[in-house]
C-alpha positions as CSV (number, residue, x, y, z in Angstrom):
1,X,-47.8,26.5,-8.8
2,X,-47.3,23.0,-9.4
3,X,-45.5,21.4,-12.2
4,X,-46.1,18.3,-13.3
5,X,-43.7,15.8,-15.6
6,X,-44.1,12.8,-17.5
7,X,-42.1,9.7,-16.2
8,X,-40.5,9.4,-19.7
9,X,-39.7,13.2,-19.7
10,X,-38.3,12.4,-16.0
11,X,-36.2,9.2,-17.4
12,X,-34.9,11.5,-20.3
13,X,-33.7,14.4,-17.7
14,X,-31.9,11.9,-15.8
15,X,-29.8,10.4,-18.7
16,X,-28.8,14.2,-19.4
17,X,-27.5,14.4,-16.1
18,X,-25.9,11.0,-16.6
19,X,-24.2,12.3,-20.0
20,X,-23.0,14.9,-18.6
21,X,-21.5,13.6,-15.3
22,X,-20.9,9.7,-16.0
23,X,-18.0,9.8,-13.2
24,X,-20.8,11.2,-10.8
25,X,-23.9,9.4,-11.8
26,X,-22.2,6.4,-11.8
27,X,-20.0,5.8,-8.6
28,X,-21.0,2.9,-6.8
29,X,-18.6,2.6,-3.6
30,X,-16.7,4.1,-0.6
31,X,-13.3,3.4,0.4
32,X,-13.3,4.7,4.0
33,X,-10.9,1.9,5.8
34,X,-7.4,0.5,4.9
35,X,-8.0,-2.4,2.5
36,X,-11.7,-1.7,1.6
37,X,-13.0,-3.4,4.9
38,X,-12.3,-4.1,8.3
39,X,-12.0,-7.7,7.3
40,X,-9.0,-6.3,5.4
41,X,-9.3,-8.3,2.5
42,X,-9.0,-5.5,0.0
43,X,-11.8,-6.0,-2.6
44,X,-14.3,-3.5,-4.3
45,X,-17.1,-6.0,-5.7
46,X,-19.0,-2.6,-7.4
47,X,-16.6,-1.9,-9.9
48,X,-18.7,-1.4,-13.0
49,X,-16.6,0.5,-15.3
50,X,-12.6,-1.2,-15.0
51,X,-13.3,-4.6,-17.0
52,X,-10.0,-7.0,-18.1
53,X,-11.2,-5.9,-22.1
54,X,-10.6,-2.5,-21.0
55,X,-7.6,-2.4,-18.9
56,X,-5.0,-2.5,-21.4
57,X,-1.9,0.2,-22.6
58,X,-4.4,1.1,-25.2
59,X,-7.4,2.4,-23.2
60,X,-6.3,2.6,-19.8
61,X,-3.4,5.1,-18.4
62,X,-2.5,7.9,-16.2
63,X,-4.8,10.4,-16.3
64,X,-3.7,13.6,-14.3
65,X,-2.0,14.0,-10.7
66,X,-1.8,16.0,-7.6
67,X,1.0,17.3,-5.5
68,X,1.3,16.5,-2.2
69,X,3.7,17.9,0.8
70,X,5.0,14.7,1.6
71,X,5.2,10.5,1.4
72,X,2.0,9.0,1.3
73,X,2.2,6.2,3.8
74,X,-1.3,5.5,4.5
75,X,-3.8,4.4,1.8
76,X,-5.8,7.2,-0.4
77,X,-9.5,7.0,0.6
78,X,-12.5,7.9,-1.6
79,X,-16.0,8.6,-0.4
80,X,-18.6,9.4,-3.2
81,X,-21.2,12.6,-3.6
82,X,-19.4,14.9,-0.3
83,X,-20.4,18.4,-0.9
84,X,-18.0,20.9,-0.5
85,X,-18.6,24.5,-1.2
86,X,-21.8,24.3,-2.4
87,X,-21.1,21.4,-5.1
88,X,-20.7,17.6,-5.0
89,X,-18.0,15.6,-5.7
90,X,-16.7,12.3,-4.9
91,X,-13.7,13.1,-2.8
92,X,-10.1,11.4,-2.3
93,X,-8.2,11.7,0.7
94,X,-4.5,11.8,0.7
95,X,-2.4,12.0,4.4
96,X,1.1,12.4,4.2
97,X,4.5,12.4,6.3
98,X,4.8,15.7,6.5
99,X,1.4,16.3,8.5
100,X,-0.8,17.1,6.1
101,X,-4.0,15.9,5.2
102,X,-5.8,16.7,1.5
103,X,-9.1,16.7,-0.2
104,X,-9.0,16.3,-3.2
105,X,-12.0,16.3,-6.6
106,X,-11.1,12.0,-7.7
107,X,-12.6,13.3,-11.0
108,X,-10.6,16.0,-12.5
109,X,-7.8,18.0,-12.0
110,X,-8.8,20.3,-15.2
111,X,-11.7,21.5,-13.1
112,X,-10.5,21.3,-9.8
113,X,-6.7,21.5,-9.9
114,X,-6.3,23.1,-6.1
115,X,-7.6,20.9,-3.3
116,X,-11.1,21.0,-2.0
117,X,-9.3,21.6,1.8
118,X,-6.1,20.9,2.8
119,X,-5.0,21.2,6.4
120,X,-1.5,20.6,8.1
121,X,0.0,20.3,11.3
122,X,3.0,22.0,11.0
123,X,4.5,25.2,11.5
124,X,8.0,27.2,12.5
125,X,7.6,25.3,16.2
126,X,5.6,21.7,15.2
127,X,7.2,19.4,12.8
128,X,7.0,16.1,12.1
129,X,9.4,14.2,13.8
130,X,12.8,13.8,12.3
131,X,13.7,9.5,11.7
132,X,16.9,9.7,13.1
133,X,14.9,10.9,16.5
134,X,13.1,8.1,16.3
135,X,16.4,5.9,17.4
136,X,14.5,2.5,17.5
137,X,12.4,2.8,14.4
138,X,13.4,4.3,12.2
139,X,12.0,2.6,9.0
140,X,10.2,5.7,7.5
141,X,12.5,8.2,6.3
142,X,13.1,11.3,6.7
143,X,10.3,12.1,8.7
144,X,7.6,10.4,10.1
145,X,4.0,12.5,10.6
146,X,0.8,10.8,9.5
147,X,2.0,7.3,8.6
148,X,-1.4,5.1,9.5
149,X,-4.0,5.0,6.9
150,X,-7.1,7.5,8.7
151,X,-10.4,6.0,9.0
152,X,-13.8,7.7,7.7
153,X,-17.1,7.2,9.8
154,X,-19.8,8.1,7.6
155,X,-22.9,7.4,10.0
156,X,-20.9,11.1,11.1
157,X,-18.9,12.2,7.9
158,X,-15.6,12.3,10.3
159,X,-11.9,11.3,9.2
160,X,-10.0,9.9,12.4
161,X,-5.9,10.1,12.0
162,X,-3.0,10.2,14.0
163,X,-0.2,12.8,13.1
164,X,3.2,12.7,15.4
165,X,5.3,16.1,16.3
166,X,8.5,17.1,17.6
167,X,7.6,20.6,19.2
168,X,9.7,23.4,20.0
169,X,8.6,26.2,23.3
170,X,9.3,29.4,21.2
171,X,10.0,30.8,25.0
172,X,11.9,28.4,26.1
173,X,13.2,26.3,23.5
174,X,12.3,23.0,25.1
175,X,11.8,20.1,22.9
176,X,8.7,17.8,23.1
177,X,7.4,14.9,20.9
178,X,3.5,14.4,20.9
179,X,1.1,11.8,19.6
180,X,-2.7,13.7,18.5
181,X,-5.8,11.9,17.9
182,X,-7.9,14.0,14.9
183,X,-11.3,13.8,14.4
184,X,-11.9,15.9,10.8
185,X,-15.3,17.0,9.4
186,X,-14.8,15.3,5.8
187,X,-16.5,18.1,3.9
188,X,-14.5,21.2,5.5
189,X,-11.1,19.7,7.0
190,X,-12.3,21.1,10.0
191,X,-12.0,19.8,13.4
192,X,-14.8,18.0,15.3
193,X,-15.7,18.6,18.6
194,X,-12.8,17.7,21.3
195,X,-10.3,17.5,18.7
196,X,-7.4,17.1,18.5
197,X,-7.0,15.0,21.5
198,X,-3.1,14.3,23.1
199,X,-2.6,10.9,23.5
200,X,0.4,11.5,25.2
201,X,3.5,14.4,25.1
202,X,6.6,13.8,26.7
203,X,10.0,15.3,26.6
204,X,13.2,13.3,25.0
205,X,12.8,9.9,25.9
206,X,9.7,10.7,28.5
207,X,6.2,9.1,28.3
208,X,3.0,8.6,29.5
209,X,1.4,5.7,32.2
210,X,-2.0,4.8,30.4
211,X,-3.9,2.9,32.7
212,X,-4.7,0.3,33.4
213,X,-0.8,-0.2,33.3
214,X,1.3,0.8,36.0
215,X,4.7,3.7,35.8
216,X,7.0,0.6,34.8
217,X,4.8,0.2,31.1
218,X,5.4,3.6,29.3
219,X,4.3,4.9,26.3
220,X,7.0,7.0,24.6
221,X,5.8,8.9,22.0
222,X,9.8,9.8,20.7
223,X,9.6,6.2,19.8
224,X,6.1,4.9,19.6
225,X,5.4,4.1,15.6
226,X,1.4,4.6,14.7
227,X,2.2,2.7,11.5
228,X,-0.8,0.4,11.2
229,X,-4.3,1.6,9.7
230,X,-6.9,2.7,12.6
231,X,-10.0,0.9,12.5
232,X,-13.3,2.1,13.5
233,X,-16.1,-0.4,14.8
234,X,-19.5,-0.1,16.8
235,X,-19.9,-0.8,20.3
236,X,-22.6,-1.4,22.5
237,X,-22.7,1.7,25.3
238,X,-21.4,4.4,22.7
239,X,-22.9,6.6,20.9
240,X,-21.1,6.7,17.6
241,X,-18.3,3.5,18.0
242,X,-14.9,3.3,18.7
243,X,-11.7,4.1,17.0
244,X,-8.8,1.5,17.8
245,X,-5.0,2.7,16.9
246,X,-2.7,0.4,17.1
247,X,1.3,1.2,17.1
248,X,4.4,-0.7,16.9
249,X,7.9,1.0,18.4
250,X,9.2,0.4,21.5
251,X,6.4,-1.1,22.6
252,X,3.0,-3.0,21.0
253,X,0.1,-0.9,22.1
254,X,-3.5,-0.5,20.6
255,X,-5.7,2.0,22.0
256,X,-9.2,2.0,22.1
257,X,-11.1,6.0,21.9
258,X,-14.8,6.9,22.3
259,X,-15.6,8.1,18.7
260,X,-17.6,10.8,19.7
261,X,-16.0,12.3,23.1
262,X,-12.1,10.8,21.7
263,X,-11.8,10.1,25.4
264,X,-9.1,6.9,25.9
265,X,-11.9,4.5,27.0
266,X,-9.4,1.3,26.9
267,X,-5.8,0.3,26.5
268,X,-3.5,-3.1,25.7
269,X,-0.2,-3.4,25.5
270,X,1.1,-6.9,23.6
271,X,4.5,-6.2,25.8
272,X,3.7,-5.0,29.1
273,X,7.1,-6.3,31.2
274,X,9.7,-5.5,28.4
275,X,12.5,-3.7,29.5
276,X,15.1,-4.1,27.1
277,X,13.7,-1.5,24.5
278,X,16.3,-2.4,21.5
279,X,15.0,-5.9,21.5
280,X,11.6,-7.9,22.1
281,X,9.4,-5.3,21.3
282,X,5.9,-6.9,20.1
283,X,4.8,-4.0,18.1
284,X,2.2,-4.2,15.5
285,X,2.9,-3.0,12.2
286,X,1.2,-5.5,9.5
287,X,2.7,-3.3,6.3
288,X,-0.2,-0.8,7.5
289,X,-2.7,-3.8,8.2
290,X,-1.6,-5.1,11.8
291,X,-5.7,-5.1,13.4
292,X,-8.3,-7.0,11.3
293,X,-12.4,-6.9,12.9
294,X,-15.1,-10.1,12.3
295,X,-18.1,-8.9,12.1
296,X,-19.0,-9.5,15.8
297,X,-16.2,-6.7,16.4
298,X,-13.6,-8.8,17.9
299,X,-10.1,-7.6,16.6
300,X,-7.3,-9.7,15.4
301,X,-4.0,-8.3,15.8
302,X,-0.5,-9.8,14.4
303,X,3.0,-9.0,16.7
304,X,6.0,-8.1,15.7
305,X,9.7,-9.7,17.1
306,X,9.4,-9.8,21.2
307,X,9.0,-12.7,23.8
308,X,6.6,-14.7,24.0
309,X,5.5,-16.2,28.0
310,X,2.0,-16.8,27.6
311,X,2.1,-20.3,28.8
312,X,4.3,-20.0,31.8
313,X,2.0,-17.3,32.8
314,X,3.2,-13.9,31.2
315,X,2.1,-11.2,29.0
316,X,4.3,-11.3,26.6
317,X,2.8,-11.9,22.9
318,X,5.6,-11.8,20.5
319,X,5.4,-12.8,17.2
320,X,1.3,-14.3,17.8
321,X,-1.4,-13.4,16.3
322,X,-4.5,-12.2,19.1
323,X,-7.9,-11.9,19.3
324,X,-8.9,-9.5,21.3
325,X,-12.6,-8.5,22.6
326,X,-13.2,-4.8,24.2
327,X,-16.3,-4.5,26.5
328,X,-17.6,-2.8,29.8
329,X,-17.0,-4.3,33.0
330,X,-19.4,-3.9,35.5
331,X,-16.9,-4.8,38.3
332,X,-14.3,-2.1,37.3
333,X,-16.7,0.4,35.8
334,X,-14.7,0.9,32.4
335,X,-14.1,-1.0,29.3
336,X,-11.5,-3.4,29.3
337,X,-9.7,-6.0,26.7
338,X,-9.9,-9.5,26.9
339,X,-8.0,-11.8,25.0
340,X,-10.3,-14.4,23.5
341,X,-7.6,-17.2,22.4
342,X,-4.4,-16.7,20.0
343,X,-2.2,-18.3,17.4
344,X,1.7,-18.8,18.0
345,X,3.2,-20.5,15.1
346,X,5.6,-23.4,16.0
347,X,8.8,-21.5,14.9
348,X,8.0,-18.9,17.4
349,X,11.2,-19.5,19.2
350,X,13.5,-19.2,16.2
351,X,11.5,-16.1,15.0
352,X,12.3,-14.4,18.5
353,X,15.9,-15.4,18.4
354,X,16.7,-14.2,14.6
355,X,14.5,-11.4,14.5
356,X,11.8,-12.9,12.1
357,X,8.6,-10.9,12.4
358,X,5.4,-12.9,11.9
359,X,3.6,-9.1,12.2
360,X,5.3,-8.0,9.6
361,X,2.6,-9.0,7.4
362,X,-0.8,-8.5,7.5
363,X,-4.0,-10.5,9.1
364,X,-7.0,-11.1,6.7
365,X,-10.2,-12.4,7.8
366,X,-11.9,-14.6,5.0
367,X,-15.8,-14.4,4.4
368,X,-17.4,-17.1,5.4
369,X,-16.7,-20.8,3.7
370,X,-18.3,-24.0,3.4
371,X,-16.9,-26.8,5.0
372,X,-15.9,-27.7,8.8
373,X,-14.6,-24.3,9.6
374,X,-16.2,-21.6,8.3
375,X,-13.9,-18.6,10.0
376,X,-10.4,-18.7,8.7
377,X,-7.5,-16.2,9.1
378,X,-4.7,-15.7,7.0
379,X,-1.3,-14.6,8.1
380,X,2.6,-14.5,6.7
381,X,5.1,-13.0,7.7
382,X,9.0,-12.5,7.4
383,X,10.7,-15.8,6.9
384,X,14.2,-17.3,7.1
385,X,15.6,-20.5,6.0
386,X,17.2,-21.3,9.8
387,X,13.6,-21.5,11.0
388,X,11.9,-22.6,7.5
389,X,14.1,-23.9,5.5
390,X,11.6,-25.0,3.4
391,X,10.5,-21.7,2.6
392,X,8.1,-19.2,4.9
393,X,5.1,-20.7,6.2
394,X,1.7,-19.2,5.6
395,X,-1.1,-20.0,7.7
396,X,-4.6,-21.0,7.2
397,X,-5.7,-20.6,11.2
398,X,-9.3,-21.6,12.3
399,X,-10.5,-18.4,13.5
400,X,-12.9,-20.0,16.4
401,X,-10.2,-22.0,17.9
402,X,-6.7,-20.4,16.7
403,X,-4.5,-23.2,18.5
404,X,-2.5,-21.2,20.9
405,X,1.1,-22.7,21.3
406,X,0.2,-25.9,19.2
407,X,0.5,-24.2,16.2
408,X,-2.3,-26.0,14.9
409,X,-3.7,-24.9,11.5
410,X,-6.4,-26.2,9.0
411,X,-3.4,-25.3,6.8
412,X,0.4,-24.2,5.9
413,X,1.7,-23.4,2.9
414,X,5.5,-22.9,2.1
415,X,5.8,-19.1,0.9
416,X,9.0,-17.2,-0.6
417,X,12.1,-17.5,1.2
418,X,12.1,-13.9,2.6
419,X,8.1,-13.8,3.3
420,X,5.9,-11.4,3.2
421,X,6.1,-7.6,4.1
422,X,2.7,-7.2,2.8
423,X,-0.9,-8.4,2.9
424,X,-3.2,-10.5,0.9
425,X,-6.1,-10.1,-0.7
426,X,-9.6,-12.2,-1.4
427,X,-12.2,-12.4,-3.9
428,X,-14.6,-15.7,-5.0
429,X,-15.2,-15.5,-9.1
430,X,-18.3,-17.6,-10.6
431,X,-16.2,-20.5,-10.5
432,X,-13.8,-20.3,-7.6
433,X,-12.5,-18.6,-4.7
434,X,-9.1,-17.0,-4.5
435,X,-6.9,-15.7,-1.8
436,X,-3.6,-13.1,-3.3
437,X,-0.3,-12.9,-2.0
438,X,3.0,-10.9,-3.3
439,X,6.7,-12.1,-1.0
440,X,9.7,-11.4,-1.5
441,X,13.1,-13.6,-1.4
442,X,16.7,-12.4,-0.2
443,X,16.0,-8.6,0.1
444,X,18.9,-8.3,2.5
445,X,21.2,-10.1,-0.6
446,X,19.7,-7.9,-3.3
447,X,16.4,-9.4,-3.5
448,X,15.4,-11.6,-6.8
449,X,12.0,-10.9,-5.6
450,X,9.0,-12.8,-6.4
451,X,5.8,-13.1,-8.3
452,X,2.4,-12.5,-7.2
453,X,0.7,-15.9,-6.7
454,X,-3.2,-17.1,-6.7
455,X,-4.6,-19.9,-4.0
456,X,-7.0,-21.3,-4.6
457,X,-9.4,-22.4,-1.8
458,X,-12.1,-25.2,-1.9
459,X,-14.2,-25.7,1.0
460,X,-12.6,-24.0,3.3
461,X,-8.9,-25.8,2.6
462,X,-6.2,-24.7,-0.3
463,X,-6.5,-27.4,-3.3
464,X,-4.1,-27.7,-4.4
465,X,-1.8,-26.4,-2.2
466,X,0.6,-24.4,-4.2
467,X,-0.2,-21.1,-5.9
468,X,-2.4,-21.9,-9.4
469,X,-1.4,-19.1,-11.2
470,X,1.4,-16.3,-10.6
471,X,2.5,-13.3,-12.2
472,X,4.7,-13.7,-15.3
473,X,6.9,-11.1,-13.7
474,X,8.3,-11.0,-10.3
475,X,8.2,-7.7,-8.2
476,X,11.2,-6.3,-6.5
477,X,10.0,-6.3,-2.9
478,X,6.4,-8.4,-3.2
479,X,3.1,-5.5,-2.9
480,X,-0.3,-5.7,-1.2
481,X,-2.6,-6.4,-4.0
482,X,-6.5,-5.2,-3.9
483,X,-9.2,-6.2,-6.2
484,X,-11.8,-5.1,-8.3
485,X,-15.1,-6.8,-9.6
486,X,-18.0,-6.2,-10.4
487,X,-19.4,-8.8,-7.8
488,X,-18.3,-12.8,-9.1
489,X,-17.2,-11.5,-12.5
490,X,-14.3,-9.2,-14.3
491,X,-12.0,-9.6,-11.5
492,X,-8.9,-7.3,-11.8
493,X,-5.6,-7.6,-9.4
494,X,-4.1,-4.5,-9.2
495,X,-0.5,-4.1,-7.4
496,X,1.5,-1.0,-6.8
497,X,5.1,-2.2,-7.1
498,X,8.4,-0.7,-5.7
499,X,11.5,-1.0,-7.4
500,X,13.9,0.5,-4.9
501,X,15.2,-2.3,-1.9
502,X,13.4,-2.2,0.8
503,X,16.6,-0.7,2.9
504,X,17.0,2.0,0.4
505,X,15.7,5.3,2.1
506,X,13.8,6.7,0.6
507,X,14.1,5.3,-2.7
508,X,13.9,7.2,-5.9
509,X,12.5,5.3,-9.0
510,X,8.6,5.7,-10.2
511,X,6.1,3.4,-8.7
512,X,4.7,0.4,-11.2
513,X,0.9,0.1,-11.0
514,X,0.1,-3.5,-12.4
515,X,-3.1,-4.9,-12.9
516,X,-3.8,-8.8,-14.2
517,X,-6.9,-11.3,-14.6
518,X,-7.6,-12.1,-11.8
519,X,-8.7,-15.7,-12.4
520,X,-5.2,-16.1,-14.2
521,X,-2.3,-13.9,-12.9
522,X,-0.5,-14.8,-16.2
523,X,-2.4,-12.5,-17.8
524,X,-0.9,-9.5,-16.8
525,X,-3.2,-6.4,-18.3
526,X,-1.3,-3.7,-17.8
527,X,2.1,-1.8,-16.3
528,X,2.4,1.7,-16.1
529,X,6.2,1.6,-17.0
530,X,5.3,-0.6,-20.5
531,X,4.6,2.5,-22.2
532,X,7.5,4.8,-22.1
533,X,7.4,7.8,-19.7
534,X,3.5,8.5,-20.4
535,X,2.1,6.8,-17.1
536,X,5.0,7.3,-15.2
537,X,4.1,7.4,-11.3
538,X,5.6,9.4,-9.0
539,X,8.7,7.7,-6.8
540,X,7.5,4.7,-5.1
541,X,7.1,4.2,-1.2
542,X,7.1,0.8,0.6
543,X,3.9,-1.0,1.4
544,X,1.8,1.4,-0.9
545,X,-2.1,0.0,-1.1
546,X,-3.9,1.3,-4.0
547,X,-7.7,2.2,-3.8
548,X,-9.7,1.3,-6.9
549,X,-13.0,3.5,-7.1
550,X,-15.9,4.3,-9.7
551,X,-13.6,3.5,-12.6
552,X,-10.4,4.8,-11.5
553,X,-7.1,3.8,-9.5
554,X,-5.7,6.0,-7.0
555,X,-1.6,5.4,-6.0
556,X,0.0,7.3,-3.1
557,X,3.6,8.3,-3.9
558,X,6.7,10.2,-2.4
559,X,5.4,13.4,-3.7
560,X,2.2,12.9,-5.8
561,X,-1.2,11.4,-5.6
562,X,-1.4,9.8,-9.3
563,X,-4.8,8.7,-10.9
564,X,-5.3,6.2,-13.5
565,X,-8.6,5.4,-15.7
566,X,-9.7,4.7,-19.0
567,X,-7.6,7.5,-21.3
568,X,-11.1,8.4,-23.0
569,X,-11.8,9.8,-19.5
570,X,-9.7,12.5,-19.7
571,X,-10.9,13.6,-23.3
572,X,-14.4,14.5,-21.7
């Protein structure tokens, strides 16, 4: 039998399900990459619910938490509407150092205080490896497991992450350290097809040859850090895209895997010659954000500390930003990388020589602008005053022509003493367009640390070109910020602030969440430690992104994952 309905008695059912499921009915957004996009520049433009009039001590707060294993490292993600176990829910994804990976309901703990799924990695024989193992990196401590935020392909509802183990034979007591490429179902936890997939396993101090390089470029993964964020991308002759994870350690590698088969389809190492591992490495590392994408899928990756040859003829990019191009060659039969043209900032020597990183920070593509260059790239990095000594220099690099060794910008600004160990973040209001960044000064001193500063941009230059607004506060150790608007209007900046050094392993005070206008940064809106011990966080860890989704904040700490909303939220 057929049943038929009016359209008003339609509209009416809807607005029940509505009232009875606003969290549900009304998410808007996915967070599936570090940052928010590939682009890296760490707005959601479909916030409809967080608005500066309600963001304040009053009406916003913590609203519940979940434990996790380990430190969160890599940035929560949040897809909308996954069903698992027979009922949707908008899902948040939590990795941590100790190898595990968590679902978890980004709506309520009251109804679903246990995980959705939650898988790990280790057991009596696999752990994560140990820092001190680590010998040349050893910047995450204790342990080091998942530390790169995982990426989500939709188009086939798969998580891709990278977990690292120190492995013991229970026969014969052998030690190995491995590197695994995972490919998750998002609505089970479970394994896709050909995962996990080794990337490489070696015995103490042992590696790998990955080709196309020869038995003198190894890949140790003892050593190898996969800090930075993986990045997915389409690419013509594949049948889902391809995941690129980048690491930083002893040397700078990013590797390129068929998303579908997570066969190695390409390789490129930023320091192919190096031999002196302590020094010189080239690594990326970004603060999680090394690899940035354009939208013709051409990546963008910023070096560590290492030598730089290029113009006498090496392959040495130290301290350079790159862009790189991945195709199929017909002459070799595989996909290789080609580097398209790259930036090497004029204090490139002095950065080598003192051990100033311009990869410490992170790369962020800027949507299109009017005016004579339309492509721009951002970048700062660590800075010290015997190779700035008029403070760190942040660079506004033309994109289609990035200089090379001239060092030729559109732009540089003079940034914090210290610079950045962090990455910035964009959005364009009714009235202006904004670019976000949060330095530091003197962290190796006791840093004073510094305030969170607004740019503004104006066909495609900064005007004028110092900061127009800043925080009225400065943080400890600078933070990347991320925004959230509802399109051109109600911009919020929100930062997740650590108050331990940098150097300070682990660390032990809360995270601060902090959230300001973001058309006037002097406005601050809210701080989760202005109201006593009610929003406290959990205890912060470095370099912490946080993911703003459907109305609520999501910030990855030593051992929670803690949500924040509007406080009538939680009454429901």
């Amino acid at each position: 039998m057929y049943r038929f309905f009016s359209l008003s008695a339609l509209v009416l059912a809807v607005l029940a399900l509505i009232s009875l499921n606003p969290d549900r009915a009304s998410a808007q957004v996915n967070v599936t990459t570090w940052h928010n996009d590939n682009q890296h520049t760490g707005q959601n433009l479909q916030e409809t619910i967080l608005t500066p009039a309600n963001v304040n001590p009053t009406k916003f707060g913590k609203l519940f938490s979940y434990p996790v294993d380990g430190q969160m490292y890599a940035q929560p993600l949040y897809v909308q509407g996954v069903t698992i176990g027979g009922v949707v829910h908008n899902v948040v994804y939590a990795a941590t150092e100790n190898n595990s990976v968590y679902a978890f309901d980004a709506d309520s703990a009251t109804n679903y205080p246990n995980p959705l799924w939650h898988v790990s990695y280790t057991n009596k024989y696999v752990v994560p490896v140990p820092c001190l193992d680590n010998q040349i990196q050893c910047n995450i401590y204790p342990i080091i497991g998942i530390s790169g935020t995982p990426v989500i392909n939709l188009a086939n509802n798969t998580m891709y992450l990278v977990a690292r183990t120190k492995e013991t034979s229970p026969k014969t007591s052998a030690i190995t350290y491995a590197i695994r490429l995972h490919a998750l179902n998002i609505a089970t936890g479970a394994e896709q097809p050909h995962s996990p997939m080794l990337i490489c396993s070696a015995k103490a101090d042992g590696g790998c040859s990955l080709p196309p390089y020869t038995s003198a470029t190894i890949f140790e993964p003892e050593h190898q850090m996969q800090r930075p964020a993986l990045l997915f991308e389409p690419l013509a002759g594949t049948a889902e895209g391809v995941v690129y994870v980048p690491f930083g350690g002893d040397r700078g590698w990013i590797l390129a895997f068929d998303a579908q088969t997570l066969q190695l389809i390409a390789t490129f190492c930023s320091s192919p010659n190096v031999t002196n591992m302590g020094h010189g490495l080239s690594g990326f590392w970004g603060s999680g954000g090394a690899v940035a994408a354009d939208t013709a899928g051409n990546l963008y990756a910023a070096t560590a500390d290492g030598l730089f040859d290029v113009p006498s003829g090496g392959s040495e990019y130290g301290d350079a930003v790159i862009k790189l191009n991945l195709a199929f060659d017909q002459s070799t039969n595989r996909y290789q990388f080609s580097v398209l043209d790259y930036f090497s900032p004029v204090d490139q020597t002095c950065r080598y020589q003192n051990d100033v990183d311009l990869g410490s920070g992170a790369p962020m593509l800027l949507p299109p602008q009017p005016g004579a260059n339309p492509n721009l790239l951002f970048m700062s990095g660590k800075g010290i005053p015997a190779c700035d000594p008029n403070g760190t220099p942040i660079f506004l690099v033309n994109a289609d022509n990035m200089g090379q060794t001239s060092g030729s910008t559109i732009q540089t600004l003079n940034g914090p003493v210290s610079g950045y160990w962090s990455g910035p973040a964009y959005w364009q209001s009714a009235t202006a367009t904004y670019v976000y960044d949060s330095g530091l000064n003197y962290e190796a001193k006791g840093s004073a640390g510094d305030y969170v500063r607004a740019y503004s941009l104006v066909n495609g230059v900064f005007s004028p070109s110092v900061s127009v607004s800043q925080s009225p506060g400065k943080l400890l150790v600078g933070s990347t910020p991320s925004i959230s608007a509802n399109g051109t209007t109600n911009g919020i900046l929100w930062a997740s602030a650590r108050t331990d050094l940098l150097g300070t392993k682990p660390g032990s005070h809360p995270a601060v969440l902090y959230a300001y206008d973001a058309t006037n940064l002097g406005n601050q809106l809210y701080a989760s430690s202005s109201v006593g011990t009610r929003d406290q966080a959990g205890p912060s860890v470095k370099f912490v992104v946080p993911t703003i989704a459907n109305g609520k904040v999501y910030v990855g700490t030593q051992t929670e994952l803690d949500v924040y909303g509007l406080l009538a939220a939680s009454k429901k």
